[in-house]
N, C-alpha and C positions, 0 to 999 in steps of 0.2 A: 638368231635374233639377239641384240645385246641388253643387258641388264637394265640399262635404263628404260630401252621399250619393254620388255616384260614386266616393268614395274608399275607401268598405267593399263590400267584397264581399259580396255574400249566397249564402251555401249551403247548401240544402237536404238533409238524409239522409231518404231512404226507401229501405223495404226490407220485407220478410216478416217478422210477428213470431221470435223467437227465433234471429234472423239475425245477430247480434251489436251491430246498429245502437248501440246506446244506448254499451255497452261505445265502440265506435269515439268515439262524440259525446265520450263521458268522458275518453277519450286525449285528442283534439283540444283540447278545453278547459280539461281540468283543473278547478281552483276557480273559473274565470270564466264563471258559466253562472247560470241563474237559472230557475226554474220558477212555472209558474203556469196557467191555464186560461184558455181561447179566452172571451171574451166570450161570455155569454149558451147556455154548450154545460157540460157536465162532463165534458170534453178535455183531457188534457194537455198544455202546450206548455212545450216544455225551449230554449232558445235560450243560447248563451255566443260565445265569441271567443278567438280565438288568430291569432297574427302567422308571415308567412312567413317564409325566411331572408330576403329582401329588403326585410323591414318590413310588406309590406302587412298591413292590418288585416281577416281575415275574420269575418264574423258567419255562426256555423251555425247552422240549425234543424233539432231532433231533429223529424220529422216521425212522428204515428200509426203504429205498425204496419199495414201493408195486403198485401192479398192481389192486388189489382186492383184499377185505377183506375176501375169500375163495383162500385161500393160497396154491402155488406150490413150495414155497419154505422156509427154516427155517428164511430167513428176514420178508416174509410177514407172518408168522405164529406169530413171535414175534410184529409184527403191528397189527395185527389182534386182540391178547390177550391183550394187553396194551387198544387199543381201549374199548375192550368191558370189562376190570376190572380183567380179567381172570389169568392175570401174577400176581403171588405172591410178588415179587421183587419190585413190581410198581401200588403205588395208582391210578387211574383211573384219568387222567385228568378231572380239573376244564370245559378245554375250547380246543376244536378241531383247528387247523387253516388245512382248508384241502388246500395245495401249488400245482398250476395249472399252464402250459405253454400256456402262455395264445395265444403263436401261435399253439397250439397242441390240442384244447378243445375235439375235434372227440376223442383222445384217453383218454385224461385225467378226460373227465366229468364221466367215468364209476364209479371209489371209490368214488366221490363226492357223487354218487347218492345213491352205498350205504352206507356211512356212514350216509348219510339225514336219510335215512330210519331206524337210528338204534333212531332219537328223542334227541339226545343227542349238548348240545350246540355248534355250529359251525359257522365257518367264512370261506369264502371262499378270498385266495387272488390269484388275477390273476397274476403272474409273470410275466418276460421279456414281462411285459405291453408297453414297447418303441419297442423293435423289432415287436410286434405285428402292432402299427401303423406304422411304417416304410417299413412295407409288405404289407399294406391296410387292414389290418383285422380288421373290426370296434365292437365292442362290447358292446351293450347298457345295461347299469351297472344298469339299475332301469327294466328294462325287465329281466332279467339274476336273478336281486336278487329277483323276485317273483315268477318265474317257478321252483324255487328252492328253495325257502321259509326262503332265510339265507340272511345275510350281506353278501354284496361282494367289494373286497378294489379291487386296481390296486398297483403293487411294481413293481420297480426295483432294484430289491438283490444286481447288481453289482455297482450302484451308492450310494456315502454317501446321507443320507437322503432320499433314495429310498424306506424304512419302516415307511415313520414319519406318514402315513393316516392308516396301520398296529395299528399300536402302539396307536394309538387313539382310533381307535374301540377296540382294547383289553381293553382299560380304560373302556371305554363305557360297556362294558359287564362285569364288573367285579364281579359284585351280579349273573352273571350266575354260581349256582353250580351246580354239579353233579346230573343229576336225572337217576332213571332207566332205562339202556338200555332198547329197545323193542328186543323182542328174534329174537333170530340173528337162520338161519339156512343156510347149505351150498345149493349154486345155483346149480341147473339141470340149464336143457339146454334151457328149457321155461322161466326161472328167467332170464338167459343173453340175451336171445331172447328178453324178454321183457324191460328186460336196455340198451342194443343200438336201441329200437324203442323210448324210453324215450330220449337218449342223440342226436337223430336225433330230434324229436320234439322242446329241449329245443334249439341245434342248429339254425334249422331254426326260431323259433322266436326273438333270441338275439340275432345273430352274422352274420354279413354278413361278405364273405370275396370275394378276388378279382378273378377274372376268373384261370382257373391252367393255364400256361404259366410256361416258362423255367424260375426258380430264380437265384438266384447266388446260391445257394447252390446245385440246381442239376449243374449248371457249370461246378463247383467246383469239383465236384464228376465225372463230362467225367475225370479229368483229375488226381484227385488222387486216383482213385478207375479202371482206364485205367490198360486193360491187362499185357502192357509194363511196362508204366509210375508210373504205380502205384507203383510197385517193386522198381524203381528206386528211388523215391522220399523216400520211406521208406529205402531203404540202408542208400540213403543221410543223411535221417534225425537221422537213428542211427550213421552212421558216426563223424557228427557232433557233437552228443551228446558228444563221448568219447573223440573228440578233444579237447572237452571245458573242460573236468576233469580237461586236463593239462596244459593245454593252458591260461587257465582262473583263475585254481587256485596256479597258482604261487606267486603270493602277498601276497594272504591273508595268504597263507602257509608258507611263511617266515615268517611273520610277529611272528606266533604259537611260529614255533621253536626257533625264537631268543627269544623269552620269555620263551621259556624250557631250553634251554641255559642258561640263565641267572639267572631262579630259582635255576637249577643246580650250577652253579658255585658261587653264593651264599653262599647256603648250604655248599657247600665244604669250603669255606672260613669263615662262620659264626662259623661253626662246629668242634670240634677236631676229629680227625679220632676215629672209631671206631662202632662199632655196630648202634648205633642212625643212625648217617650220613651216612652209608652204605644204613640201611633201607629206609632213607626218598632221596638216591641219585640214590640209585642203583637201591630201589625196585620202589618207588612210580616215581618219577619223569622218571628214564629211562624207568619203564614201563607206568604207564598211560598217561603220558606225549607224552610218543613215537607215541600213537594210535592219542591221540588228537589234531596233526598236520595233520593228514588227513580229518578232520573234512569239511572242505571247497569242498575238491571233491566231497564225499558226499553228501552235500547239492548242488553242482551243479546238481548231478545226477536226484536226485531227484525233481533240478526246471525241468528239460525237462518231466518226467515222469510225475509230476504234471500239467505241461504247457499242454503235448498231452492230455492228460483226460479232463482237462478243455474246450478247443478246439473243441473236438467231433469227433477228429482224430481217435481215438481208436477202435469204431467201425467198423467203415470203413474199417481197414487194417484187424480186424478178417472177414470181409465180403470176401476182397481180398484175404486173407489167406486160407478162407475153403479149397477152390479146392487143395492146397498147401498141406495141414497138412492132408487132407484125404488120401493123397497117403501112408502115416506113420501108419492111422488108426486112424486120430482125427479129429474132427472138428474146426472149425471156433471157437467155443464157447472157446476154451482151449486156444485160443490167450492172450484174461485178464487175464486169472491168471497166465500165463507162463509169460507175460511183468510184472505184479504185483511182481513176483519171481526174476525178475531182482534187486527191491526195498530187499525185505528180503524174501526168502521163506514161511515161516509162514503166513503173509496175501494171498500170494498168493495160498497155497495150503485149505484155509478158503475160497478162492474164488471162488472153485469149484462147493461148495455147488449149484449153478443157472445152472451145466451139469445135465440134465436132466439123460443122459444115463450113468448107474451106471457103464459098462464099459469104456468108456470115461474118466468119472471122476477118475475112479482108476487109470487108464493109468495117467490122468496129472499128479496125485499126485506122481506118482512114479517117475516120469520126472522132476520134477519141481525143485528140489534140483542141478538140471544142466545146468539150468540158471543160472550164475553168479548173486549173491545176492550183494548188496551194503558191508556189513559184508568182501568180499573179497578184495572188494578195498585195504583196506590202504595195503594189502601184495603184491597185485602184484604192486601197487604205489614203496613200496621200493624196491622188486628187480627190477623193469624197474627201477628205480632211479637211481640202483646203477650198472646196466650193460649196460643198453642200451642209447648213449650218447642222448644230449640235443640237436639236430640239426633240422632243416628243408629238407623236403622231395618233389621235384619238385617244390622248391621257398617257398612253403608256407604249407604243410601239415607237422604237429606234427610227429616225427618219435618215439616218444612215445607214444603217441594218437594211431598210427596206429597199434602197439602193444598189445594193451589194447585193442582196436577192434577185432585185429585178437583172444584174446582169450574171448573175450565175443563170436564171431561166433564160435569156436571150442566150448564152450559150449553149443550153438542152434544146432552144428553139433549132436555131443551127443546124444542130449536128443529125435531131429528126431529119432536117428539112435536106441536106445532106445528102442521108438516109436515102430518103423517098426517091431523088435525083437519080441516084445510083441504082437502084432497085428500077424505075421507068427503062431507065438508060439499058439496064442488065434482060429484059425481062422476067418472065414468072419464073420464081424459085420454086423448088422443093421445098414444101412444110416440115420441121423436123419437130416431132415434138417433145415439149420439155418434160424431162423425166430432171425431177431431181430431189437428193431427202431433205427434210424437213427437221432439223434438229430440234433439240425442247428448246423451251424459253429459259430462259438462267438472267439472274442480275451479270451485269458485266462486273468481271473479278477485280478488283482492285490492285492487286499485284500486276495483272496482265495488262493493265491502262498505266500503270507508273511505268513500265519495264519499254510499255511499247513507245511512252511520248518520251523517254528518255533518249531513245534509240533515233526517234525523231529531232529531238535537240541536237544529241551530238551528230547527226547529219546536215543538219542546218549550220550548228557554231562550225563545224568542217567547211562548208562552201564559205564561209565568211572569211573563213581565214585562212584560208586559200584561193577558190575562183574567183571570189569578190575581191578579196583584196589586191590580188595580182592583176585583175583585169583595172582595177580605183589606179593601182599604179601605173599602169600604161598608160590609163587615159590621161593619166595628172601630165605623164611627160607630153602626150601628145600637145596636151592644151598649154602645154608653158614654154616650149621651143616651136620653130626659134622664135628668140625675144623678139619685141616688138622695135620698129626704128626711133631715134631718140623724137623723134618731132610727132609718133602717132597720136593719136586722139580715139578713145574710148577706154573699153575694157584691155588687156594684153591679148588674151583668150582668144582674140576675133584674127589675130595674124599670125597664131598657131598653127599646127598643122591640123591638130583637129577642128580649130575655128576654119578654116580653109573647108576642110572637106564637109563641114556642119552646112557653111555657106551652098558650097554644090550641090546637096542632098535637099535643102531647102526649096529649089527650085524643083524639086520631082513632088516634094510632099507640102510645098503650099497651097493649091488648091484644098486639102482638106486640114487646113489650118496649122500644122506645124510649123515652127520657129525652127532656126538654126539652131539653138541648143538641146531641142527634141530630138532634131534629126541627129544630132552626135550620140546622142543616149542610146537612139534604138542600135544604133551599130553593136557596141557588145553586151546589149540587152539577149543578143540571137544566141551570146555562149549561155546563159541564165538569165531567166527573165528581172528577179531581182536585181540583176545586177542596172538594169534600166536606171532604179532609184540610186542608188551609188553614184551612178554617171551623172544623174540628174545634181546632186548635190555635189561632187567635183567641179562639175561645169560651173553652177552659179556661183559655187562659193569663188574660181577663180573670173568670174565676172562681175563680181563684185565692187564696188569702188568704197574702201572707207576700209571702217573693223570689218574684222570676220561674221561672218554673219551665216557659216553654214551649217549650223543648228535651227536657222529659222528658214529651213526650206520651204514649208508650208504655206507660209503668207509670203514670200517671194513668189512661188508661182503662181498663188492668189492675186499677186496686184499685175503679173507680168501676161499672164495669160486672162484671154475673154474665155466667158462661157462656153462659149461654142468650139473653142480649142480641148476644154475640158475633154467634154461632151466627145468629142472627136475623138481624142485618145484612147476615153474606157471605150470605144465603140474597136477601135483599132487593136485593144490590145483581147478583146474578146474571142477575134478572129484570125489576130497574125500569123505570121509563120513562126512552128514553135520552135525552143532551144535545138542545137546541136546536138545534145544528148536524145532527144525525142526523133532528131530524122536517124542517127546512126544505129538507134533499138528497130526502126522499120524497117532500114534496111539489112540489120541483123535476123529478125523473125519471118520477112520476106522473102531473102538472101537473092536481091533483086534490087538495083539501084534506079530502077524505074517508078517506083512508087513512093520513098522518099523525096524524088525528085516530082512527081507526082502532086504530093499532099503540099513539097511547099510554095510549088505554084500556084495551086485552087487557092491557098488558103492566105496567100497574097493580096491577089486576087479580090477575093471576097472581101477582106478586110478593111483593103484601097477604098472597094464601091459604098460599104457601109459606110465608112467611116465619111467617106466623101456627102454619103445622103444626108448623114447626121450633122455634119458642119455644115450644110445649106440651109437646110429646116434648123437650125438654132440659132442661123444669122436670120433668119426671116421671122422668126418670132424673138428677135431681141437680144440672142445673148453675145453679138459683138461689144 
C-alpha cells in the first residue's frame, strides 16, 4: 500500500436506521462530504473527511442503514459487503464505528454483536446519549465496554462538539489496521436465538433503565397516530406545507427575478441586436433564468419533507395509513416512498426496494410518478401565478396555497384510484403486515435541515446549468432557424423548425386546449419537467413583437391563454408521462422494459382524458 493511502484513514459508520448515524456523518464532516450511488446498485453512498486535533486526515463512510449483517435487503447487502471487504468499489475499512441509540440498545445491540464477532477493529458510539439520561436510562460505559470487548464513547450528533470524545478515540486507534475478517456465515434461527440471549445478558449487566410508564412519546402517539385526529393533524400538516410554498416564498422570489430582469435588460442594452443577444436573452436568461426563480419554493418543500423525516412523524402516519391504503391493495409500507415521490420520483421509487412484497412494490412503482414531484412545482407556480389572483381566503388562508393543495390531493386521488384498478385487475393479495420501529420524537436538527437543503440547492442550481440550460439552447436554435422569408408576416418563431413541429403537435393536443407554443414546451419538458417553463419563456419571448419582454412571462400567458387552457395544463401535467430519468430508474429497479413502457402509456393516456374533461367543463362554465 503506498504512503499516501496509509496516510487516510478510512471509517466506516454503521448502525440501525433512525439511530442517528447520518446526523453523526454530518457533525463529523460538515460541508466536506459528497454523495452519490454504488456502481451498478440504487444505493446511497455519502463519504466526506474531517481532520484530528493531531492533523490526521480521516475519510468516513456513511454506510446503509442495517438491521443485521445477514441482509433482507439491497442496503444492508451493500453493509454487509463493504464490512466484510467483499464490495469491489470499496476498500475494507481501517476502523468500524458501529452508531447505537443509545435509548434503543434492546434493538440496536443485535449488529453490534455481530460485527464483534467478525474480529475486526471497532468502536462503538452511544448516540442521543442526552435523550437517554433525560429518560433515566443509565449506562455504565466501563461494564458495556467489557462484555463487549470494544471502546465505547457517548455522542450527541445533534449538538456542536457532541463528537469531540468520538474523534479522540478515532485518534487513539489509528495504528488499528485492517486484519482478517473471521468467516462470516448467514444466521439460522439458533445463531439469532443465540444473539438476543447475548443482547439480553449484556443488557442486564450494563444498562439499567427506568420502570415502563406512560412517556411523552407514547402521549404523543394517543394523539397523532388517534383514529380521528390523526388524519386531521396530517391534512393540517400537508395543508400548511403548500401554504408556505407561497406564502413564504414571495421575497425571496422577487428578489430572483428582479435579478433576471436585470441581467436581461442588461444584455439587451450591453448588446446590438442580433443572433449573440437573442441566444444569451432569449435562450439562456428567458429560459434558465425563468426555472431559477422558483428555486425558493422548492426548498421550502423540501424543509417540511426534511423537517417530518427528522421528527419521526413519518412513520407514524404509514402506521396510521395502513388500514387506509390497504383498501386500494397497499400497505402502510408504500407511504415513504409515495411521500419521498412528492420530493422527486426517482428516490422515491429507489425507495421501494424495503417492500418486502413484490406485488406491493410493483404497484408503488407504478403509482409513484402520481404524486406531484417537486420538478412540477415551478409550472403549476406560473400558471396559478398567472390565473389565479393573489388574495386571502377566510381572512387568512393563501388562495393560491389552496390551489396548489387541491392539485397535490388530485394527484393522491389518482394514484389510490390507480391503486385500486391494479389490485381488482390483480386479484386478492396476501396481507403482509406492517411491523415496523417507531423512532422517539426529536425537534428536527438544525444542522441536518441546512446540510440537507443545501444538498438540494446544488441539485437543482446543477440541472439549471446544465439540462436546463442545454436543452433553452436547443430550443432557442430550433425556434430561430431557418429564418423566416423576407416577405413573412407574424412572429419568425412560427417558420422555425420548432414553430413547424409546435404547429403538428397542435393538431393532436387541440381538443384539450393547447396552443402551438405549449405543444413545443412539452416536448423537452419529457427530459425535466422544469424544463417545460424554460421552453415556455424561450418560445414567447422569441414570439414576441417589440422589446424583450421574457421576464414578463406571467401576464403573457395570462392574456394569451383562456381559463380553460389553464385549467387544462395543471390537469395534464398532474397526470403526464414522467421525465426520462423517471422511466430509465423503472426500468433499472424492474430490469424489464415492459413496465417503463407500461407506466408511460397509462399515464398518457390518463392525462389526455383528464385533461380533455377539464377543458370541456371550463369552456362550459365560461372560462373560454
Amino acid at each position: 500500500m503506498s504512503a499516501a493511502a496509509q496516510s487516510v484513514l478510512r471509517v466506516a459508520l454503521l448502525g440501525n436506521p433512525n439511530c442517528g448515524k447520518t446526523a453523526l456523518f454530518n457533525l463529523l464532516t460538515g460541508g466536506r462530504q459528497k454523495v452519490a450511488n454504488y456502481a451498478g446498485v440504487t444505493v446511497e453512498r455519502k463519504e466526506g473527511l474531517f481532520d484530528t486535533p493531531s492533523g490526521q486526515r480521516v475519510r468516513v463512510l456513511d454506510l446503509p442503514g442495517a438491521y443485521s449483517l445477514n441482509p433482507l435487503s439491497r442496503d444492508e447487502t451493500i453493509t454487509r459487503d463493504v464490512v466484510l471487504g467483499r464490495n469491489e468499489q470499496e476498500q475494507r475499512p481501517d476502523l468500524l464505528v458501529c452508531v447505537t441509540d443509545a435509548t434503543n440498545l434492546r434493538l440496536n445491540l443485535r449488529l453490534v454483536i455481530e460485527v464483534k464477532r467478525l474480529g475486526l477493529p471497532t468502536l462503538l458510539a452511544l448516540n442521543m446519549a442526552d435523550v437517554a439520561k433525560d429518560r433515566g436510562v443509565s449506562i455504565d460505559i466501563a461494564a458495556l465496554e467489557r462484555e463487549l470487548g470494544m471502546p465505547v464513547v457517548q455522542t450527541v450528533a445533534v449538538q456542536s462538539g457532541g463528537a469531540v470524545d468520538l474523534v479522540r478515540l478515532i485518534q487513539d486507534h489509528l495504528a488499528d489496521r485492517p486484519i482478517a475478517a473471521r468467516p462470516w456465515k448467514a444466521a439460522g434461527a439458533a445463531d439469532v436465538a443465540a444473539t438476543q440471549r447475548e443482547v439480553r445478558r449484556i443488557l442486564a449487566a450494563a444498562v439499567r433503565e427506568p420502570p415502563d410508564e406512560l412517556r411523552v412519546d407514547d402521549a404523543l402517539d394517543r394523539i397523532v397516530m388517534h383514529p380521528a385526529w390523526g388524519y386531521v393533524i396530517l391534512v393540517a400538516t400537508l395543508f400548511l406545507m403548500f401554504q408556505a410554498v407561497f406564502a413564504w416564498a414571495q421575497l425571496p422570489m422577487g428578489w430572483i427575478r428582479t435579478g433576471v430582469e436585470a441581467t436581461g435588460s442588461l444584455l439587451t442594452a450591453v448588446l446590438p441586436a442580433g443572433l449573440l443577444r437573442s441566444l444569451l436573452v432569449d435562450g439562456v436568461v428567458a429560459g434558465a433564468g425563468g426555472v431559477l426563480v422558483f428555486l425558493p419554493q422548492i426548498l421550502i418543500l423540501f424543509m417540511f419533507i426534511l423537517a417530518l423525516e427528522d421528527s419521526g412523524y413519518l412513520p407514524r402516519a404509514a402506521f396510521m395509513l395502513d388500514r387506509l391504503m390497504g383498501t386500494v391493495g397497499l400497505s402502510g409500507r408504500s407511504f415513504i416512498p409515495l411521500l419521498s415521490s412528492f420530493a422527486c420520483a426517482v428516490p422515491g421509487i429507489m425507495a421501494t426496494r424495503h417492500i418486502s412484497s413484490a406485488r406491493d412494490r410493483l404497484t408503488t412503482i407504478m403509482i409513484a410518478p402520481l404524486t406531484t414531484c417537486s420538478a412540477r412545482l415551478p409550472v403549476y407556480a406560473l400558471i396559478i401565478g398567472a390565473f389565479i389572483p393573489q388574495r386571502t381566503v377566510l381572512g387568512y388562508l393563501n388562495l393560491q396555497g389552496i390551489v396548489l393543495f387541491v392539485l397535490y390531493l388530485a394527484g393522491i386521488v389518482g394514484a389510490m384510484a390507480v391503486a385500486w384498478a391494479i389490485k381488482i385487475a390483480g386479484g386478492r393479495a396476501m396481507l403482509h403486515p406492517l411491523l415496523m420501529e417507531l423512532p422517539s420524537y426529536r425537534w428536527p436538527n438544525l444542522r441536518n435541515l441546512f446540510f440537507g437543503l443545501m444538498e438540494r440547492a446544488k441539485i437543482f442550481l446543477v440541472r439549471v446549468g446544465t439540462i436546463i440550460l442545454s436543452l433553452s439552447i436547443l430550443l432557442w436554435f430550433l425556434s430561430s432557424f431557418p429564418a423566416p422569408p423576407a416577405d413573412a408576416a407574424g412572429p419568425a418563431i412560427q417558420y422555425s423548425l420548432a414553430g413547424m413541429l409546435g404547429r403538428s403537435l397542435e393538431t393532436v393536443l387541440a381538443p384539450i386546449g393547447f396552443n402551438w407554443q405549449i405543444s413545443i414546451a412539452l416536448i423537452p419538458g419529457l427530459a425535466a419537467r422544469e424544463v417545460a417553463v424554460s421552453a415556455l419563456g424561450t418560445v414567447y419571448a422569441l414570439s414576441a413583437t417589440g422589446e424583450h419582454v421574457a421576464e414578463q412571462l406571467t401576464p403573457m400567458i395570462a392574456q394569451d391563454w383562456s381559463m380553460a387552457t389553464a385549467f387544462s395544463l395543471l390537469a395534464w401535467y398532474v397526470f403526464a408521462p414522467q421525465c426520462i430519468s423517471t422511466l430509465s430508474i423503472v426500468k433499472r429497479e424492474t430490469n424489464s422494459m415492459r413496465y417503463p413502457l407500461l407506466m408511460a402509456g397509462y399515464l398518457f393516456v390518463l392525462a389526455y382524458l383528464v385533461a380533455f374533461v377539464t377543458y370541456r367543463v371550463a369552456l362550459t362554465f365560461g372560462g373560454g
